[in-house]
MMTF fields as JSON, N, C-alpha, C and O atoms, coordinates in Angstrom:
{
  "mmtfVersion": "1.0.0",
  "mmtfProducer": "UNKNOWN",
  "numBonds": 283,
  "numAtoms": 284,
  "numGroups": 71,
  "numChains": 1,
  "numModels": 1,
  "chainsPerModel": [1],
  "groupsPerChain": [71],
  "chainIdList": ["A"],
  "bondAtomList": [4, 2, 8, 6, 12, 10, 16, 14, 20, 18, 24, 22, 28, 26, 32, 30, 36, 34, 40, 38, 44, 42, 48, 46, 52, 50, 56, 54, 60, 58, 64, 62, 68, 66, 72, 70, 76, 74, 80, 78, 84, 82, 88, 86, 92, 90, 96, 94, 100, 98, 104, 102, 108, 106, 112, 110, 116, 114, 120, 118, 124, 122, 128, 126, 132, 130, 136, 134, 140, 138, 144, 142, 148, 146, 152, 150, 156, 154, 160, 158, 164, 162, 168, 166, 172, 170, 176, 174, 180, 178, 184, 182, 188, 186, 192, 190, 196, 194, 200, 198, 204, 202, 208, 206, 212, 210, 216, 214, 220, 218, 224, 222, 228, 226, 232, 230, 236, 234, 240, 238, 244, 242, 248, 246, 252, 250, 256, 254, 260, 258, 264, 262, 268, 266, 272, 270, 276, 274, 280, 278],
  "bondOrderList": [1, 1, 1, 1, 1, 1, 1, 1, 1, 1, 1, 1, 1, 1, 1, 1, 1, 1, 1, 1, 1, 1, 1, 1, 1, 1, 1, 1, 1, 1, 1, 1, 1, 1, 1, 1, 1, 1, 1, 1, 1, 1, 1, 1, 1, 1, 1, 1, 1, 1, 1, 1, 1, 1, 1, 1, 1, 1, 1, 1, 1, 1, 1, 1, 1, 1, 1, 1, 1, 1],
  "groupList": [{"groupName": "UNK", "atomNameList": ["N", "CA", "C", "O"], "elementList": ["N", "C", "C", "O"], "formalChargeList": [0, 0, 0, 0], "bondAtomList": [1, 0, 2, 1, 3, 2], "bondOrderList": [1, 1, 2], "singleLetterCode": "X", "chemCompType": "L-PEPTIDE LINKING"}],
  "groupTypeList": [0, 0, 0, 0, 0, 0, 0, 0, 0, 0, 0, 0, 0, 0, 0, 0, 0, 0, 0, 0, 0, 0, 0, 0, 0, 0, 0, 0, 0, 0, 0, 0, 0, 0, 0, 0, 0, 0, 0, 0, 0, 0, 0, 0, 0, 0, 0, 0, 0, 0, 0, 0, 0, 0, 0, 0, 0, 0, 0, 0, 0, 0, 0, 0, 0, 0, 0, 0, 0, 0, 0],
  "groupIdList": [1, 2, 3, 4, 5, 6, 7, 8, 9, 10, 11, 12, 13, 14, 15, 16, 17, 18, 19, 20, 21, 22, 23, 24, 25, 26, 27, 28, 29, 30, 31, 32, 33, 34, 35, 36, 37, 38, 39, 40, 41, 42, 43, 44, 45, 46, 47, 48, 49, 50, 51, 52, 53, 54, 55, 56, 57, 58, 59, 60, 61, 62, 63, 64, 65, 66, 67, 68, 69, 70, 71],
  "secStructList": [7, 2, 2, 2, 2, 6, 6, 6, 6, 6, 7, 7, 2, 2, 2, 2, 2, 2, 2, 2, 2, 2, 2, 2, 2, 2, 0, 0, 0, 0, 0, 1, 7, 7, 7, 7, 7, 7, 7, 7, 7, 7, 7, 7, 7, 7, 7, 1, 1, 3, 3, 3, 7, 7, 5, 7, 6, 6, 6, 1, 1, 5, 7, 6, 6, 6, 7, 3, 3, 7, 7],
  "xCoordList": [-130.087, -129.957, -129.3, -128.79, -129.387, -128.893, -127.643, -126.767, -127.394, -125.183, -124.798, -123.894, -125.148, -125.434, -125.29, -124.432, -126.196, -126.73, -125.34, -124.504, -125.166, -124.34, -123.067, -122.119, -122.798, -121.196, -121.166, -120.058, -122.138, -122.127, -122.181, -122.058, -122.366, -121.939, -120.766, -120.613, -119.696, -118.533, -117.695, -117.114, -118.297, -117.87, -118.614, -119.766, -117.12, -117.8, -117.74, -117.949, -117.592, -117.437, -118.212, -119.401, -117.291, -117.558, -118.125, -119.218, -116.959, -117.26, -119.054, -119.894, -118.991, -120.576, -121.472, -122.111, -121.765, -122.351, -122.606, -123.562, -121.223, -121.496, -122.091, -123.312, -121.792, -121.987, -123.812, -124.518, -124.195, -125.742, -126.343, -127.454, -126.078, -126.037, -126.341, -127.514, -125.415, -125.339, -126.046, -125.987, -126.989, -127.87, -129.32, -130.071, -129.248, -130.612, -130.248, -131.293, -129.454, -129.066, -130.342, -131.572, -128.955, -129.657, -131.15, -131.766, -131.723, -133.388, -134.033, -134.802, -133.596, -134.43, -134.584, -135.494, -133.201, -133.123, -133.51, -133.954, -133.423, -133.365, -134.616, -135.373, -134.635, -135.501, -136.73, -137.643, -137.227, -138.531, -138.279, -137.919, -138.309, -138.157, -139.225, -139.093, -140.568, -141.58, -142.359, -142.491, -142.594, -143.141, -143.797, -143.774, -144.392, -145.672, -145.143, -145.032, -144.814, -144.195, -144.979, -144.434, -146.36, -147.239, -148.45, -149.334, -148.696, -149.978, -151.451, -151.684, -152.118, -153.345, -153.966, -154.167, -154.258, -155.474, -156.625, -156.74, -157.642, -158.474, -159.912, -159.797, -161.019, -162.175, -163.064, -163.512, -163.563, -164.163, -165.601, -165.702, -166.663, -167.66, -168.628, -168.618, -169.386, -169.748, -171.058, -171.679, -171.384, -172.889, -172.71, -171.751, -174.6, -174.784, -174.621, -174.503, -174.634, -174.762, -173.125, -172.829, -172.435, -170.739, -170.744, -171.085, -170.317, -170.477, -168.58, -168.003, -168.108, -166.593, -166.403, -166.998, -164.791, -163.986, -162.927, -162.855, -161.917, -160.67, -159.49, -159.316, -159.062, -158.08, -156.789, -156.457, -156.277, -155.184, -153.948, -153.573, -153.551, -152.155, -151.08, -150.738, -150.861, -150.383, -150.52, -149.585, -151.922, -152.257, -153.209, -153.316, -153.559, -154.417, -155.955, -156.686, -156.263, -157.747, -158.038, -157.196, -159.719, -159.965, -159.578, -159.243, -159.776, -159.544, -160.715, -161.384, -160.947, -162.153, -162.322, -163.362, -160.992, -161.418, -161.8, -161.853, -161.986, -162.474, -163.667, -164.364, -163.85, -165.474, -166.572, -166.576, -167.642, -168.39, -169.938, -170.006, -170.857, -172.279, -173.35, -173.397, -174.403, -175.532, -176.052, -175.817, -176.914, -178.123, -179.132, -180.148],
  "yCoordList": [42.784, 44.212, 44.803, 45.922, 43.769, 45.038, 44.733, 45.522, 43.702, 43.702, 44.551, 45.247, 44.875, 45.992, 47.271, 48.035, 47.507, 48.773, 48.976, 49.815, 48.012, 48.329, 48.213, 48.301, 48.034, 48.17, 49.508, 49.981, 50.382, 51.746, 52.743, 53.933, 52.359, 53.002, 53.669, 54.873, 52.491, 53.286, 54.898, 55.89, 54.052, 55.093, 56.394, 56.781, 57.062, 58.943, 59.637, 58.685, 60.586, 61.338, 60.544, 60.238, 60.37, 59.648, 58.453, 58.048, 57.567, 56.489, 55.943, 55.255, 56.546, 56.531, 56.395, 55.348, 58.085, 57.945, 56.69, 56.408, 56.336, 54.872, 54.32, 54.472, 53.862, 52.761, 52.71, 51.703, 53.909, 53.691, 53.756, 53.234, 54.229, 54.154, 52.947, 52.583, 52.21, 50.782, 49.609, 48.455, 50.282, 49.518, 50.02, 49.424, 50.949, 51.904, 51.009, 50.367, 50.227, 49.677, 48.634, 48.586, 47.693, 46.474, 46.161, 45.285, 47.446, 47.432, 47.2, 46.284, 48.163, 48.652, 47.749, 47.749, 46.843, 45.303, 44.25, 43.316, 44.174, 42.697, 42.394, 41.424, 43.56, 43.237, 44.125, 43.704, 45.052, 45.53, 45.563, 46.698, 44.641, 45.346, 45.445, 45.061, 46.061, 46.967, 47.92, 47.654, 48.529, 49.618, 50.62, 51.069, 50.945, 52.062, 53.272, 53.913, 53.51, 54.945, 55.92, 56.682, 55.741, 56.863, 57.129, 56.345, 57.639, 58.916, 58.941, 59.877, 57.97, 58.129, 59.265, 59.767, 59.68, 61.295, 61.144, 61.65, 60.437, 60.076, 60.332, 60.536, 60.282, 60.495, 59.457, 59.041, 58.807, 57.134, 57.351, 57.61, 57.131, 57.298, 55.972, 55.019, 55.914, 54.575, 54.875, 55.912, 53.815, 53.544, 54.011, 54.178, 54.222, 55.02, 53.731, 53.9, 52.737, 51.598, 50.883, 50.117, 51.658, 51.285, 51.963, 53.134, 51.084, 51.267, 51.522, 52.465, 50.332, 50.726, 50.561, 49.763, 51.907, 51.563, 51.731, 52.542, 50.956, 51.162, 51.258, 50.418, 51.973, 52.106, 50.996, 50.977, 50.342, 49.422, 50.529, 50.831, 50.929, 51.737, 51.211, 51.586, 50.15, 48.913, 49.035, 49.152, 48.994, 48.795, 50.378, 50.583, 50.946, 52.293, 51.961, 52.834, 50.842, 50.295, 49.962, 49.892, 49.625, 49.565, 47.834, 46.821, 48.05, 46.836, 45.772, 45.861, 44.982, 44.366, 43.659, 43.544, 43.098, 42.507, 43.238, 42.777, 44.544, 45.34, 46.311, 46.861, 46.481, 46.823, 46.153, 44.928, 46.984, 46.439, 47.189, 48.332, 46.476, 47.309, 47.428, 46.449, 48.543, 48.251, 47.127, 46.161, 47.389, 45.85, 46.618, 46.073],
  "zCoordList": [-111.149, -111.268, -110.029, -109.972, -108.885, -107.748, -107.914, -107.561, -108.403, -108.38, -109.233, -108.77, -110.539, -111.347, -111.067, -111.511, -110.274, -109.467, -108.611, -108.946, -107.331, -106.254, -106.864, -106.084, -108.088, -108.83, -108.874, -108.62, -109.147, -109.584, -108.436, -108.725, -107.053, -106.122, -105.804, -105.6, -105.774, -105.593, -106.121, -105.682, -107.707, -109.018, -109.131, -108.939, -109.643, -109.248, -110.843, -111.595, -111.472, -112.442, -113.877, -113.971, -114.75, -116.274, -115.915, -116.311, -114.736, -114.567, -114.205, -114.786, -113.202, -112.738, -113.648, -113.754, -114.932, -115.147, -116.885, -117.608, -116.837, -117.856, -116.888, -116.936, -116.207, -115.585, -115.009, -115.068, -114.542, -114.777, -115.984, -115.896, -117.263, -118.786, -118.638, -118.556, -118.587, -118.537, -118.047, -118.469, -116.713, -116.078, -117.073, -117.846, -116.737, -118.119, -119.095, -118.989, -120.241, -121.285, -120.699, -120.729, -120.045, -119.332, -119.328, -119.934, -118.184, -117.982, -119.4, -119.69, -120.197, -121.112, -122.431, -123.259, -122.359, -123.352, -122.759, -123.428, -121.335, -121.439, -120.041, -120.089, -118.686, -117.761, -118.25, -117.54, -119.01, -119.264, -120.537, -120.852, -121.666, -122.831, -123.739, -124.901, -123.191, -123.703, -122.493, -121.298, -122.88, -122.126, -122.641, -123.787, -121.704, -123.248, -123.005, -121.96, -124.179, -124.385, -125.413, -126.212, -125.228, -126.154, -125.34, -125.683, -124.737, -124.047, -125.184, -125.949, -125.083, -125.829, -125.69, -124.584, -126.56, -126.222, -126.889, -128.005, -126.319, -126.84, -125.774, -124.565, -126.383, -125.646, -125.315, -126.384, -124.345, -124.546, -123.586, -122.387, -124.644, -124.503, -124.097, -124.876, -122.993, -122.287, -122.173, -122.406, -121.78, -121.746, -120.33, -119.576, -120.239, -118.448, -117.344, -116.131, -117.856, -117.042, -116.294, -115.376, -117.302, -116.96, -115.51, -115.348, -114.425, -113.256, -112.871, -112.33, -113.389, -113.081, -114.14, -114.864, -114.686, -116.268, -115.61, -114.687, -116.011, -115.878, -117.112, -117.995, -117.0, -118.568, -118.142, -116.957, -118.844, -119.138, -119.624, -120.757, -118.466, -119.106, -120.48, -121.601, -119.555, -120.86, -122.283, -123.075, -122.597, -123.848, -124.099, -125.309, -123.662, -123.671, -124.193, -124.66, -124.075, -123.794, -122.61, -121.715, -122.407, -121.467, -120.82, -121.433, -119.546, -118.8, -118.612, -117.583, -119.339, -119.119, -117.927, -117.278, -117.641, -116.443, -114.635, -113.494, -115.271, -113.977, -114.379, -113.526, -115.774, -115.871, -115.268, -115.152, -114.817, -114.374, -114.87, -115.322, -114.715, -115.184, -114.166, -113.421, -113.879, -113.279, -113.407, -114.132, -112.492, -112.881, -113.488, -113.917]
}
């Protein structure tokens, strides 16, 4: 991506902005091609004993591997 990137330095007007188009293309097919693009709105109701919750942006559930409970 940075040879990518530093091609698009030089270039000014139309050119430029294909040319970061083009890296945005790139990212978005081939170096991240999923990404969470929906905002859960939801309400998540826990037991009193849930000591740590962490939400999984990722997936918009929780993170199990960082819940934790009282004793």
């Amino acid at each position: 991506m940075d040879d990518q990137l530093n091609a698009c330095t030089p270039t000014s007007g139309q050119g430029r902005l294909q040319c970061y188009a083009n890296v945005d293309k790139t990212l978005m097919e081939t170096t991240v091609p999923w990404i969470p693009w929906i905002n859960a709105n939801e309400v998540v109701l826990t037991s009193t004993r849930v000591q740590n919750y962490h939400l999984d942006a990722s997936t918009g559930w929780i993170s199990l591997a960082l819940v934790a409970l009282k004793k």
